[in-house]
C-alpha positions in Angstrom: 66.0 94.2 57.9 66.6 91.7 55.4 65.3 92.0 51.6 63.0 89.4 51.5 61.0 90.9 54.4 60.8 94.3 52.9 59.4 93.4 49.9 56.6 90.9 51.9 56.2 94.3 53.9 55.5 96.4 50.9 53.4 93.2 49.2 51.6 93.4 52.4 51.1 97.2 52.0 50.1 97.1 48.5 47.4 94.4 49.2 46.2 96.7 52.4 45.9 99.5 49.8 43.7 97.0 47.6 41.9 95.6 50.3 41.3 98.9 51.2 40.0 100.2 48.1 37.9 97.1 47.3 36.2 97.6 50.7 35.6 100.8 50.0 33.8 100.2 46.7 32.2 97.7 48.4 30.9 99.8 51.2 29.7 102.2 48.1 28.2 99.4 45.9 26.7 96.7 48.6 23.0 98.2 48.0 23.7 98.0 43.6 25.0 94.2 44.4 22.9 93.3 47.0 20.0 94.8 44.2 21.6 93.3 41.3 21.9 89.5 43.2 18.4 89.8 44.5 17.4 90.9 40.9 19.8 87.2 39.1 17.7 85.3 42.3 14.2 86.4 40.8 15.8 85.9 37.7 16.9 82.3 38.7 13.8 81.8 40.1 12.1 82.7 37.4 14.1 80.7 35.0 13.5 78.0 37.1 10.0 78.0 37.0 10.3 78.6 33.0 12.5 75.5 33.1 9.9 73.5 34.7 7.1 74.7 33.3 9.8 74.1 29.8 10.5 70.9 31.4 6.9 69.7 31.9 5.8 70.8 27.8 9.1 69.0 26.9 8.1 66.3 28.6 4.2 66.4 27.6 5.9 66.6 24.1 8.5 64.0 24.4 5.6 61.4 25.6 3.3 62.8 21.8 6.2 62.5 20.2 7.0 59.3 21.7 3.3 58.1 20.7 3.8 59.5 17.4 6.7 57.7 17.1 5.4 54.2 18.1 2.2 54.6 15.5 4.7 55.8 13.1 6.8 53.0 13.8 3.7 50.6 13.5 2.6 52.2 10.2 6.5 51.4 8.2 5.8 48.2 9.6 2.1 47.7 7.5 3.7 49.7 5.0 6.9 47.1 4.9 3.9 44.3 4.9 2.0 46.1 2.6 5.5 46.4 0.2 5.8 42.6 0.8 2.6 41.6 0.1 2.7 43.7 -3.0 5.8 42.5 -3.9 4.4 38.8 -3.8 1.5 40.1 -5.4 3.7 41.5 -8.3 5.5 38.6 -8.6 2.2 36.6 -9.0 1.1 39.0 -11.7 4.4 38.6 -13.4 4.0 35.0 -13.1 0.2 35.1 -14.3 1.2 37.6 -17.6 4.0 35.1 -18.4 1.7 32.4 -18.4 -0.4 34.1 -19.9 2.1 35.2 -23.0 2.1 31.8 -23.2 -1.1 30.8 -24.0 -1.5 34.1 -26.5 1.3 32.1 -28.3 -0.7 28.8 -28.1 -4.2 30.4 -28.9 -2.2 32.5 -31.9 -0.7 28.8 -33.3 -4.4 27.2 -32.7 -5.1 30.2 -35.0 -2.7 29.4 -37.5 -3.4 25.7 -37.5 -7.4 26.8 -37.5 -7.0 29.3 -40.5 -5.3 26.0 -42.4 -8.3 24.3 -41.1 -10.5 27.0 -42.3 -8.9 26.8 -45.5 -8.9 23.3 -46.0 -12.5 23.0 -45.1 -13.0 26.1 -47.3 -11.8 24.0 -50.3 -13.6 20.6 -49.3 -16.6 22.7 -49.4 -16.1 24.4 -52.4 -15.4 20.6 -53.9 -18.6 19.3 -52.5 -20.2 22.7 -53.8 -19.2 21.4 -57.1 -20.1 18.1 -56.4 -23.9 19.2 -55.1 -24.2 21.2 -58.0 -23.7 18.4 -60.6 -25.9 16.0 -58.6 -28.8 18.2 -58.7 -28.0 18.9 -62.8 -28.0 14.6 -62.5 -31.2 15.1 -60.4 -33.0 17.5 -63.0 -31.8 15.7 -65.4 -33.0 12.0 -64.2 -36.0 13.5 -63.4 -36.6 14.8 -66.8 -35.6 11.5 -68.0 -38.4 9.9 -65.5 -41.2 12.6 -66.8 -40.3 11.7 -70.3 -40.7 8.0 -69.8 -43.8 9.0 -67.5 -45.5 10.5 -70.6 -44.0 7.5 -72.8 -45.9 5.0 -70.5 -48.8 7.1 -70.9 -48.7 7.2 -74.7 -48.4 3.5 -74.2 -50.8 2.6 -71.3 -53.3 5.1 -73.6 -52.2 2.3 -77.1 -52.9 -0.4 -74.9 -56.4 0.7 -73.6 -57.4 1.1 -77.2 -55.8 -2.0 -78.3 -57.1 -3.6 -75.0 -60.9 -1.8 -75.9 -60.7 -3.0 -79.3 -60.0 -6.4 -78.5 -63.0 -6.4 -76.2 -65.2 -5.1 -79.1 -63.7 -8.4 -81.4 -64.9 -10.7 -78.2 -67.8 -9.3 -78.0 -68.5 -9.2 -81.5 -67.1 -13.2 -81.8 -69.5 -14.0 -78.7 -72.5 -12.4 -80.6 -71.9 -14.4 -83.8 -71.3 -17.9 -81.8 -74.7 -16.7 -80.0 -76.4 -16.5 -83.6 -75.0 -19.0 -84.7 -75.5 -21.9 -82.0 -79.7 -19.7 -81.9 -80.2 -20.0 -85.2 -79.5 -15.9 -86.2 -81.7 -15.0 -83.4 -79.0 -14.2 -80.6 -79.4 -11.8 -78.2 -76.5 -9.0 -78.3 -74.1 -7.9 -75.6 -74.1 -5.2 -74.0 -71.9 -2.6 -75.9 -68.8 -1.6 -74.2 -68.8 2.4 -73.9 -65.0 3.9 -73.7 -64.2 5.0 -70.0 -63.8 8.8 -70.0 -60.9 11.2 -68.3 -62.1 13.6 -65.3 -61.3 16.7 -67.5 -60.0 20.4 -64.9 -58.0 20.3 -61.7 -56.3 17.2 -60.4 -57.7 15.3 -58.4 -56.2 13.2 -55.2 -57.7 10.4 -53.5 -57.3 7.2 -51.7 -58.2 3.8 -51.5 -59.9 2.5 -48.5 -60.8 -1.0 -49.3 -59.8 -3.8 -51.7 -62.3 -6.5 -52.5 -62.0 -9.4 -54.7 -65.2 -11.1 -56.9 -64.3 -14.1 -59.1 -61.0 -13.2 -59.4 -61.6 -9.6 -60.3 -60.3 -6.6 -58.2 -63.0 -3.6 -56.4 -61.4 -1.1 -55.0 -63.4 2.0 -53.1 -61.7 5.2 -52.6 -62.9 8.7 -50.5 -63.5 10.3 -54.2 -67.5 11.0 -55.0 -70.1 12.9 -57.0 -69.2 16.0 -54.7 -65.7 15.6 -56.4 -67.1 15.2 -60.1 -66.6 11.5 -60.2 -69.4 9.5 -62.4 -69.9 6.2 -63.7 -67.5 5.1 -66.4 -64.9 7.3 -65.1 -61.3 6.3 -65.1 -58.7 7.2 -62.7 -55.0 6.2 -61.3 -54.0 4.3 -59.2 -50.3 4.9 -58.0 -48.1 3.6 -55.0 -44.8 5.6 -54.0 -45.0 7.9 -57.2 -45.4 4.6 -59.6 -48.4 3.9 -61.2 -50.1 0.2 -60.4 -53.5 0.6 -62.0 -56.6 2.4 -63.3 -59.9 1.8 -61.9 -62.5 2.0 -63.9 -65.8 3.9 -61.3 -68.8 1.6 -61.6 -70.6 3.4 -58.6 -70.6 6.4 -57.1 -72.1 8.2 -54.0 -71.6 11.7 -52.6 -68.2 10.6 -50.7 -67.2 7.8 -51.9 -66.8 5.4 -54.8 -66.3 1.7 -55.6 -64.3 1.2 -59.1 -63.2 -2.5 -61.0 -59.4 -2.5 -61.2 -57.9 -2.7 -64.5 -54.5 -4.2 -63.9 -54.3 -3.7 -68.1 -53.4 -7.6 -68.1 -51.1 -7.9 -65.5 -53.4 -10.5 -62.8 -49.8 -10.4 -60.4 -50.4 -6.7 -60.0 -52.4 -6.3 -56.4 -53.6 -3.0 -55.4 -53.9 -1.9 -51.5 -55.5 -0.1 -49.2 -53.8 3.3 -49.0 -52.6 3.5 -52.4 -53.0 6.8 -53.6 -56.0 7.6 -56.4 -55.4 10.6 -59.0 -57.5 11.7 -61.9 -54.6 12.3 -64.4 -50.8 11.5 -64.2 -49.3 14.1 -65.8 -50.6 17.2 -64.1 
């Protein structure tokens, strides 16, 4: 017998020992396998169904997840809108402040130029201070001036009145001695002139209401009566714009009103007016 066959021979041999022995252990282990297969089917089974059931939760998952995903995806895209717009916004802003810095700088230079102003008009006022203060001292002073020739005039208007009184007296005197004369010493006297007397207390402030004129002489009547202590004889003022024009001289009196002969104190151009204003004294 060659080699080669002797050694497939005992190959052979070997393997039917193995065979042998494995079908053997198979013969004593078919109910544990058959067990243990029938125990990995139930097992596969039941991995199965925890696949599916897996499967179907992974899936019910994926699809929330999925949803989640798109509103998530939707939301970084308002949020990305969102940054833009606030990024336009904050460029705006920045935009706005600048501009803004700006005019602080103008309105701080207006308030520069305005506290030069300020000053400036501060001194210009101060000036004109000055300047008000020495027209009114001017004022107070021309005034004084005015009521110092006021009282002058009526020193001299009160000379003149005697002077004027007097000289009536002398024509009334020469008219009474022509009258004896030309009558043989039995002429009959004037009337005597009496001196017109000053309405004595409180001032008192009239008006004229009506000029008349009677050969040549002027009447005037005023609203001043007995009620304001006016009587025959008296004398009063007549004055227009704070000058004196006249006196009137009351030759009748009722309980409101008046009617006096103007004494122009010999000035026949002087023309007193309705309206012109009537007072008892000038210096008070």
């Amino acid at each position: 017998m060659h080699i080669l066959t002797k050694i497939l021979v005992v190959f052979a041999a070997v393997l039917s020992l193995g065979l042998a022995a494995l079908t053997s252990s198979y013969a004593m282990n078919r109910d544990a396998i058959t067990g243990s297969f029938n125990d990995a089917v139930a097992a596969r089974d039941k991995a199965t169904a925890n696949y599916e059931a897996q499967s179907s939760d992974f899936s019910s998952q994926r699809s929330e997840l999925g949803t989640q995903i798109k509103s998530l995806e939707n939301e970084t895209i308002s949020l990305q809108s969102g940054k833009r717009d606030a990024e336009s916004k904050l460029a705006e802003l920045r935009l706005e402040a600048r501009s803004a810095s700006d005019r602080a700088d103008s309105v701080m230079r207006q308030i520069g130029s305005l506290g030069e102003t300020v000053d400036t008009q501060a001194g210009i006022i101060g000036s004109n201070n000055t300047e008000l203060r020495r027209t009114r001292e001017d004022a107070l002073k021309t005034r004084e001036q005015n009521i110092a020739l006021l009282d002058r005039i009526n020193d001299l208007e009160s000379q003149n009145e005697v002077l004027t009184q007097s000289n009536r007296s002398l024509l009334e005197s020469i008219t009474e001695m022509q009258d004896n004369e030309q009558n043989g010493g039995f002429g009959v006297a004037a009337a005597s002139i009496t001196e017109p007397r000053t309405l004595a207390g409180d001032l008192v402030v009239g008006r004229v209401r009506e000029v008349r004129s009677n050969n040549g002489q002027q009447y005037a009547e005023v609203d001043l009566g007995t009620r304001d202590r006016l009587r025959e004889n008296t004398k009063l003022h007549i004055t227009r714009n704070g000058n004196f024009v006249a006196n009137l001289i009351i030759v009748r009196t009722d309980l409101q009103s008046s009617v006096g002969l103007v004494d122009t104190i010999g000035d026949n151009s002087v023309q007193v007016r309705a309206g012109d204003i009537v007072l008892s004294s000038l210096t008070r």
